[in-house]
NUSE-609390 format. One record per atom (N, C-alpha, C): residue number from 0; residue in three letters; z, y, x. Coordinates in nm, 2 decimals. Layout:
[rec NUM; 'ALA'; [Z; Y; X]],
...
***
This chain:
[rec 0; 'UNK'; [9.15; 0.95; -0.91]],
[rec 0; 'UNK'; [9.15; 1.09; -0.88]],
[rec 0; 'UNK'; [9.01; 1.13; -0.82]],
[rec 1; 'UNK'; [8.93; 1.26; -0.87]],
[rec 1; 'UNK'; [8.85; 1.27; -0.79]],
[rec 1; 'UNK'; [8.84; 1.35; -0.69]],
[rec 2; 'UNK'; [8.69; 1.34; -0.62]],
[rec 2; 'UNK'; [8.74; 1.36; -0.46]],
[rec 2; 'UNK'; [8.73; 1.51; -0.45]],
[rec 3; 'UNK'; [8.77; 1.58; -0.40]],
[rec 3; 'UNK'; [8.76; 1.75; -0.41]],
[rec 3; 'UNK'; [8.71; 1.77; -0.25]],
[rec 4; 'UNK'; [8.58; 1.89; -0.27]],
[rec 4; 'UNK'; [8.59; 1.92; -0.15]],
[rec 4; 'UNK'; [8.63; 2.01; -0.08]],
[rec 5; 'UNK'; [8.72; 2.00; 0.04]],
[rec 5; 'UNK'; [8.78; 2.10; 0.08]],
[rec 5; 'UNK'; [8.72; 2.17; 0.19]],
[rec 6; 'UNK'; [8.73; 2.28; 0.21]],
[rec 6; 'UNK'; [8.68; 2.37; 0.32]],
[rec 6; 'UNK'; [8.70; 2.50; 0.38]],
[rec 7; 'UNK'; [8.75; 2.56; 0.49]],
[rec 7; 'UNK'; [8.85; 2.67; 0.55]],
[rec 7; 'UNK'; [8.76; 2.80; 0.48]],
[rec 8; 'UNK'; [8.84; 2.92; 0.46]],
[rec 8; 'UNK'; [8.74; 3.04; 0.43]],
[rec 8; 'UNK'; [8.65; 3.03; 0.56]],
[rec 9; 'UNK'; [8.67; 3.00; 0.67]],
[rec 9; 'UNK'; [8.61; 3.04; 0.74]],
[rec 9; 'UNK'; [8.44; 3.00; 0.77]],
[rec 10; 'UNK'; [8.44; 2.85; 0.76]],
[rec 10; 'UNK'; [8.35; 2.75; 0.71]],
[rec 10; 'UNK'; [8.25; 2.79; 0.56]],
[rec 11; 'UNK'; [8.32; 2.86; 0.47]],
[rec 11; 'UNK'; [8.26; 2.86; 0.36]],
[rec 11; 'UNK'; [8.21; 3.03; 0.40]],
[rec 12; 'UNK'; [8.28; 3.10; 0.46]],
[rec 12; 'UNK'; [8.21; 3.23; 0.52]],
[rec 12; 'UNK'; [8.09; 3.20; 0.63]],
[rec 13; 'UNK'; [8.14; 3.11; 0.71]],
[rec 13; 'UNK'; [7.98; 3.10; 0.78]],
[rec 13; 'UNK'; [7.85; 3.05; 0.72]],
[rec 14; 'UNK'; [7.86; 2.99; 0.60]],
[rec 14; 'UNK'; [7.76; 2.92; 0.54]],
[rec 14; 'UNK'; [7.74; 3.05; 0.48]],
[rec 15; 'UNK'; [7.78; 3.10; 0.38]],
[rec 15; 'UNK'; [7.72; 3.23; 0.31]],
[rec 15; 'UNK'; [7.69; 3.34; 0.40]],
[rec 16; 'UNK'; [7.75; 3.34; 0.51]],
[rec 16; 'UNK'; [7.67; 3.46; 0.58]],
[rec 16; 'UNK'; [7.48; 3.48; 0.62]],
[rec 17; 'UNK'; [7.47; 3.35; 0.62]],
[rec 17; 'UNK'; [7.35; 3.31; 0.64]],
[rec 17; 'UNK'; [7.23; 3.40; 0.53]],
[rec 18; 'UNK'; [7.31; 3.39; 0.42]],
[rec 18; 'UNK'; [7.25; 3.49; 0.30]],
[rec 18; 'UNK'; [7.22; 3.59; 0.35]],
[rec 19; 'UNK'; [7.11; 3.69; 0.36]],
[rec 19; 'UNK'; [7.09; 3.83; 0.35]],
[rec 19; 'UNK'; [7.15; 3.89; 0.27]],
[rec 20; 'UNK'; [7.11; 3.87; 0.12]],
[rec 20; 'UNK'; [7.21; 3.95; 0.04]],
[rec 20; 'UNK'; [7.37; 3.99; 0.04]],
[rec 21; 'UNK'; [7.43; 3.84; 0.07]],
[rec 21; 'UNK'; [7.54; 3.86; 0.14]],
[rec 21; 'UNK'; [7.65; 3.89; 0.25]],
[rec 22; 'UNK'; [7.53; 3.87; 0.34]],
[rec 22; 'UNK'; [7.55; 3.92; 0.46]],
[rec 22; 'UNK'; [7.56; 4.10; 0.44]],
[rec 23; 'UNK'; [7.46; 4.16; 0.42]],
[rec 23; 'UNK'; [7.48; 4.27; 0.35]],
[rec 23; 'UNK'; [7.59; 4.34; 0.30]],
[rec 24; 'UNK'; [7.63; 4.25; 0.22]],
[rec 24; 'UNK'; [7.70; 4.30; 0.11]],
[rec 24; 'UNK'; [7.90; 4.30; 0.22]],
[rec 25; 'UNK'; [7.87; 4.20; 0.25]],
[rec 25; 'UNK'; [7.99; 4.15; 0.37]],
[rec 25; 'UNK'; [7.99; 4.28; 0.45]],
[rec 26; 'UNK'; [7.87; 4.30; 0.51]],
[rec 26; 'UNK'; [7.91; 4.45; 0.61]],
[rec 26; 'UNK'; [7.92; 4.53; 0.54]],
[rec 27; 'UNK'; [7.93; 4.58; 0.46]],
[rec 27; 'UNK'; [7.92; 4.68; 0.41]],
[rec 27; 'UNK'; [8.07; 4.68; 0.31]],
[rec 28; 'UNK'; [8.12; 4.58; 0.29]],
[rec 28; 'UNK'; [8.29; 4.61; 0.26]],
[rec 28; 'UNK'; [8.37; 4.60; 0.40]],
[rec 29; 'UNK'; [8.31; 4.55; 0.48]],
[rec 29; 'UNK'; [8.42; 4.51; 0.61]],
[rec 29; 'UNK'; [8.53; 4.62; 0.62]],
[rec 30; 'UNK'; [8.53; 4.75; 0.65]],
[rec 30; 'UNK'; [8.66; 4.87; 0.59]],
[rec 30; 'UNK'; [8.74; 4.84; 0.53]],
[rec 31; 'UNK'; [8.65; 4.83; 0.39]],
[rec 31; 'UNK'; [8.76; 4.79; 0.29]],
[rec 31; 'UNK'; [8.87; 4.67; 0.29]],
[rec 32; 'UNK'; [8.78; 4.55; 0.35]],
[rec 32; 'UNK'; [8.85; 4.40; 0.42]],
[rec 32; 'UNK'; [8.95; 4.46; 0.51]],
[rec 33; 'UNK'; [8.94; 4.54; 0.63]],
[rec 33; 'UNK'; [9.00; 4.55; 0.71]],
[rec 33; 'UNK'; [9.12; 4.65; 0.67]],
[rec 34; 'UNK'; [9.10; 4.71; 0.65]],
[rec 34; 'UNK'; [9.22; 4.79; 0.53]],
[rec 34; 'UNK'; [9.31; 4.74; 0.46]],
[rec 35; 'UNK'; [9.24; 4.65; 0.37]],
[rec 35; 'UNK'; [9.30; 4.58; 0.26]],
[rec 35; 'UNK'; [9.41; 4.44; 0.39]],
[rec 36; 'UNK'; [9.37; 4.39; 0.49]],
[rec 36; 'UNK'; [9.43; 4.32; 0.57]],
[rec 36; 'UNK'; [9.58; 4.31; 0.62]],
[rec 37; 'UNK'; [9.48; 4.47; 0.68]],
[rec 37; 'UNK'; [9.63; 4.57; 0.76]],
[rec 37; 'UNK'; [9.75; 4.60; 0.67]],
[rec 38; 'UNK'; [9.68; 4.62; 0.56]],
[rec 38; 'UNK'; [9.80; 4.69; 0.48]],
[rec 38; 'UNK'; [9.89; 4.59; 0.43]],
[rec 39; 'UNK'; [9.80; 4.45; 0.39]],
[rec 39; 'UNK'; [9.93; 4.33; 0.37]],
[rec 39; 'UNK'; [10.03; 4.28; 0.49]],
[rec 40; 'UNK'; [9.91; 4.27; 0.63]],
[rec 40; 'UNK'; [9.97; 4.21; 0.72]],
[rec 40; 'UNK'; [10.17; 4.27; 0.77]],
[rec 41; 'UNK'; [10.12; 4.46; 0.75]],
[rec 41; 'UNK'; [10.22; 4.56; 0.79]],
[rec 41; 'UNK'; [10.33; 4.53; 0.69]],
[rec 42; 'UNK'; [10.28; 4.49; 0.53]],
[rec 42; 'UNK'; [10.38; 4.50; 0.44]],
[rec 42; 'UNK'; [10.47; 4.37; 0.44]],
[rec 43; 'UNK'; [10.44; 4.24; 0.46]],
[rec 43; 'UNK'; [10.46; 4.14; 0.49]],
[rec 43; 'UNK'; [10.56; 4.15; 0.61]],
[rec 44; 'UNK'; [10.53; 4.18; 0.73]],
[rec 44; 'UNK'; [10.61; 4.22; 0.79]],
[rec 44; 'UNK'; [10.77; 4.26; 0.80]],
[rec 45; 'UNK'; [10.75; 4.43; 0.74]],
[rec 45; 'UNK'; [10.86; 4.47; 0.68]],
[rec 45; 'UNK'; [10.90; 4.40; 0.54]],
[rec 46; 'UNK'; [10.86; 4.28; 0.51]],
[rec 46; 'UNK'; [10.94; 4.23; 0.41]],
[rec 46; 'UNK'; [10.94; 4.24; 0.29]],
[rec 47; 'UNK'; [10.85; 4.38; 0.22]],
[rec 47; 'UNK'; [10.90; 4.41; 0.11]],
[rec 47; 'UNK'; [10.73; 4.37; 0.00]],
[rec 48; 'UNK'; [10.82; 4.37; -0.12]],
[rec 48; 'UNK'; [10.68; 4.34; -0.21]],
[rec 48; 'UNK'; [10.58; 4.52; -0.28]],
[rec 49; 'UNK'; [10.46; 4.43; -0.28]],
[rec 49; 'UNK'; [10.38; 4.53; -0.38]],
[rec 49; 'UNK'; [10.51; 4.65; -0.44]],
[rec 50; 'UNK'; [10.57; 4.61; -0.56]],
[rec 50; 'UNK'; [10.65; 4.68; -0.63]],
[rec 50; 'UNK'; [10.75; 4.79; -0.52]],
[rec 51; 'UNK'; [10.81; 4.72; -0.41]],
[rec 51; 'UNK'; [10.90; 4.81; -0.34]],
[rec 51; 'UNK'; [10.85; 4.92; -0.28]],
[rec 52; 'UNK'; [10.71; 4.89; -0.20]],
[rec 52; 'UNK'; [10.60; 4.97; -0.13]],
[rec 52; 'UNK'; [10.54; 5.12; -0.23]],
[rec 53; 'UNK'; [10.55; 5.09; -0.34]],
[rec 53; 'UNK'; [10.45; 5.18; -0.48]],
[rec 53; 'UNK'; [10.59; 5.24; -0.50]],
[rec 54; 'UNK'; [10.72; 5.22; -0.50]],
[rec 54; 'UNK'; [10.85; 5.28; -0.51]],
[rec 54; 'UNK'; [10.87; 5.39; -0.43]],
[rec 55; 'UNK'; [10.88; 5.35; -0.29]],
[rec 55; 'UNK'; [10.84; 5.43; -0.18]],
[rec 55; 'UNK'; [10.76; 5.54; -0.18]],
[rec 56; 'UNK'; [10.63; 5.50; -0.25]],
[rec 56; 'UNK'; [10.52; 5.62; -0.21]],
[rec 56; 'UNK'; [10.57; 5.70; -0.36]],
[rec 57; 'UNK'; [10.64; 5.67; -0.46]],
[rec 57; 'UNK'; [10.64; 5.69; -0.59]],
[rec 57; 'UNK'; [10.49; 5.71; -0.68]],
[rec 58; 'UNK'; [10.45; 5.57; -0.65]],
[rec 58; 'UNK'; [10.32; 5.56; -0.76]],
[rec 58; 'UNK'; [10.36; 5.41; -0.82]],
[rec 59; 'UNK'; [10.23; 5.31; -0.83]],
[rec 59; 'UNK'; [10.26; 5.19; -0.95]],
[rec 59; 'UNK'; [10.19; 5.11; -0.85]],
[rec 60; 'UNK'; [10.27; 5.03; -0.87]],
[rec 60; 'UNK'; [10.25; 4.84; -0.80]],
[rec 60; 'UNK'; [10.08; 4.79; -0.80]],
[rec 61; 'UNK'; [10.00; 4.89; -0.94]],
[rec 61; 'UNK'; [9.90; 4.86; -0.94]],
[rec 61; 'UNK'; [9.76; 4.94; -0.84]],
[rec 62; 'UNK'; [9.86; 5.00; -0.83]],
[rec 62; 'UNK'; [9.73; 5.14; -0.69]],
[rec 62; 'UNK'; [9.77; 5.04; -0.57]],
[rec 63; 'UNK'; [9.89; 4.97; -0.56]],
[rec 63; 'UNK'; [9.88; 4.89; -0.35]],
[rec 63; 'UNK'; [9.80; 4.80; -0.42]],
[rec 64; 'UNK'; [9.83; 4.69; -0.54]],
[rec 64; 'UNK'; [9.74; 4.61; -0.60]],
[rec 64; 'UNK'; [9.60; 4.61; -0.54]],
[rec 65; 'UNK'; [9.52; 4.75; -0.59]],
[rec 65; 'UNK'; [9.40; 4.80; -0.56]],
[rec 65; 'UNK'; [9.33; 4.81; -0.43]],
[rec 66; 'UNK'; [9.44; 4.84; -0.34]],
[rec 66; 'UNK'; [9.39; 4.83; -0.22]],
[rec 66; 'UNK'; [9.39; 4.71; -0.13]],
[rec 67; 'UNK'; [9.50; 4.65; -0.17]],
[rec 67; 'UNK'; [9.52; 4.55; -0.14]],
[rec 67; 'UNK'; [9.38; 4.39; -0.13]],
[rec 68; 'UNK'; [9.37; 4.44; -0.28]],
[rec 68; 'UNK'; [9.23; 4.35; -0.32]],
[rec 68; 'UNK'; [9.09; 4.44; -0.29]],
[rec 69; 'UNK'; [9.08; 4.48; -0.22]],
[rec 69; 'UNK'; [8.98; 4.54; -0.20]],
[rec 69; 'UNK'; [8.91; 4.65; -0.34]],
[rec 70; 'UNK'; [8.95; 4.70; -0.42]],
[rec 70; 'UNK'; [8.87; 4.74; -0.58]],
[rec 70; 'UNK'; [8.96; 4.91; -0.58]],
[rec 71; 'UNK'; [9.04; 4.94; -0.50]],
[rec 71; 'UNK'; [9.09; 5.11; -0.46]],
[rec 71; 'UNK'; [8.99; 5.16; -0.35]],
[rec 72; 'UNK'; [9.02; 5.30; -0.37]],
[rec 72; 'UNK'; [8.95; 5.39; -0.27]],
[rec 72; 'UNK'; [9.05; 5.50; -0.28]],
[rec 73; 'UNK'; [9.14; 5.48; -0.21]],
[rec 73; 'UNK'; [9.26; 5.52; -0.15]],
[rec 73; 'UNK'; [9.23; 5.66; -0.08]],
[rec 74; 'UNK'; [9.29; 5.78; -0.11]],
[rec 74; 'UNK'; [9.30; 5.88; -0.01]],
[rec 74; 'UNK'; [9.35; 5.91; 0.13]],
[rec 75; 'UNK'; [9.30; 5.95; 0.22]],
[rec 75; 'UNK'; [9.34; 5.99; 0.33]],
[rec 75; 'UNK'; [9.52; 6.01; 0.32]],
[rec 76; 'UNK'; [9.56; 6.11; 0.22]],
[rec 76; 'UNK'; [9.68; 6.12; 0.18]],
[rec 76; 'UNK'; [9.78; 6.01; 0.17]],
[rec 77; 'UNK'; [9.68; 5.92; 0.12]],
[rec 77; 'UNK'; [9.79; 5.82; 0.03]],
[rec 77; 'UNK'; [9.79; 5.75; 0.16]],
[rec 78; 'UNK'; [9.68; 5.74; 0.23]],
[rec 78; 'UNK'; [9.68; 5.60; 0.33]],
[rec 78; 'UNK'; [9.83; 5.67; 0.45]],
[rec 79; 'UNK'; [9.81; 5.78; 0.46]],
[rec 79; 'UNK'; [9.88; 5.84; 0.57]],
[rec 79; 'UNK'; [10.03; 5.83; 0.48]],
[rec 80; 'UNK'; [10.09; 5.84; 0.37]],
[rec 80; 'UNK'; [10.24; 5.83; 0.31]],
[rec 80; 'UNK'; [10.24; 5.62; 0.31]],
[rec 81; 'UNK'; [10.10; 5.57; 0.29]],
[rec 81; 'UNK'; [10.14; 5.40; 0.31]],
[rec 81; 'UNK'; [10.17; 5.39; 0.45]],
[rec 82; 'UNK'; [10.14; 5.46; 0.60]],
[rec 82; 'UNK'; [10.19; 5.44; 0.69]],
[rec 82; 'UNK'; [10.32; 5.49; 0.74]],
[rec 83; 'UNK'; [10.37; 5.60; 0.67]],
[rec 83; 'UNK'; [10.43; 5.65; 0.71]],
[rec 83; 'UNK'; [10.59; 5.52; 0.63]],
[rec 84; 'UNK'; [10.52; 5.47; 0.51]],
[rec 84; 'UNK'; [10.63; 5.44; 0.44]],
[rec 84; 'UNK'; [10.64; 5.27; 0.52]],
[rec 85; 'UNK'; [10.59; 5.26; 0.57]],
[rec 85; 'UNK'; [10.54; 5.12; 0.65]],
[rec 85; 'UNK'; [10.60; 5.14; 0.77]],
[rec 86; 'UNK'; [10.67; 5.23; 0.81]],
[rec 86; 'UNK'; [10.68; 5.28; 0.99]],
[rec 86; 'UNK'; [10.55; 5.28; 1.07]],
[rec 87; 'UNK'; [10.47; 5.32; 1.05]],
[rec 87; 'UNK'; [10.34; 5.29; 1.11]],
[rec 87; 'UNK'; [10.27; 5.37; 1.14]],
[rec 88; 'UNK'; [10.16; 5.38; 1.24]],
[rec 88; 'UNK'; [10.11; 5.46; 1.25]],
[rec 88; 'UNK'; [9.95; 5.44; 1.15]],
[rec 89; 'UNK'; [9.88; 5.54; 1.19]],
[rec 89; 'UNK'; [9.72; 5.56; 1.09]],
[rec 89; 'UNK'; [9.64; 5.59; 1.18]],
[rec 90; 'UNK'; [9.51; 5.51; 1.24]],
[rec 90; 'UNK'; [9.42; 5.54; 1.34]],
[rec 90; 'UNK'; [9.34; 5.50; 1.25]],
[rec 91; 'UNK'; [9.22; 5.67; 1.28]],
[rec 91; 'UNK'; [9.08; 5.62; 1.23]],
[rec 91; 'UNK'; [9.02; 5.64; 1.34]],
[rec 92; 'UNK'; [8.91; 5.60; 1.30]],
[rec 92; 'UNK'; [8.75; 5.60; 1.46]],
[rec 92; 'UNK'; [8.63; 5.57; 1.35]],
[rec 93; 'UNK'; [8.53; 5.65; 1.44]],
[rec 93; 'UNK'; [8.41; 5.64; 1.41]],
[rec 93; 'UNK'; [8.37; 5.58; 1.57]],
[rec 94; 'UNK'; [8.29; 5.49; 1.53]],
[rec 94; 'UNK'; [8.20; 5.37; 1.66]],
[rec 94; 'UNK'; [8.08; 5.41; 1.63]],
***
């Protein structure tokens, strides 16, 4: 068998951060990361999958999909009916 090498996101994110280009590119989704996080962490939580979540808000499995992976740009709207359908609340800030 050969030897595989293994190593934590975390470890393989510190080495690429070193990149400028990626470094970059890293801040500049962190939102989206952090978004896309919350919204698993909360849905996980309550237990239910992609499909039950997109039932709830009455759209498709593949719009939480979107956000989820980071590749949606989700409405104010939509984010405020995923909180609401999550029990949750919706805090923005500007820093």
């Amino acid at each position: 068998m050969k030897n595989k090498l293994l190593y934590t996101f975390e470890e393989d994110l510190a080495r690429r951060i070193k990149n400028p280009k990626f470094q970059k590119l890293w801040n500049e989704s962190e939102i989206e990361y952090l978004l896309a996080k919350k919204l698993i962490e909360k849905r996980l939580l309550k237990k239910i999958s992609q499909r039950e979540l997109a039932r709830k808000l009455n759209t498709s499995q593949a719009v939480i999909s979107r956000i989820e992976t980071m590749r949606g740009n989700p409405t104010l709207s939509l984010l405020k009916k995923i909180a609401s359908a999550l029990d949750t609340r919706l805090y923005l800030q500007f820093k």
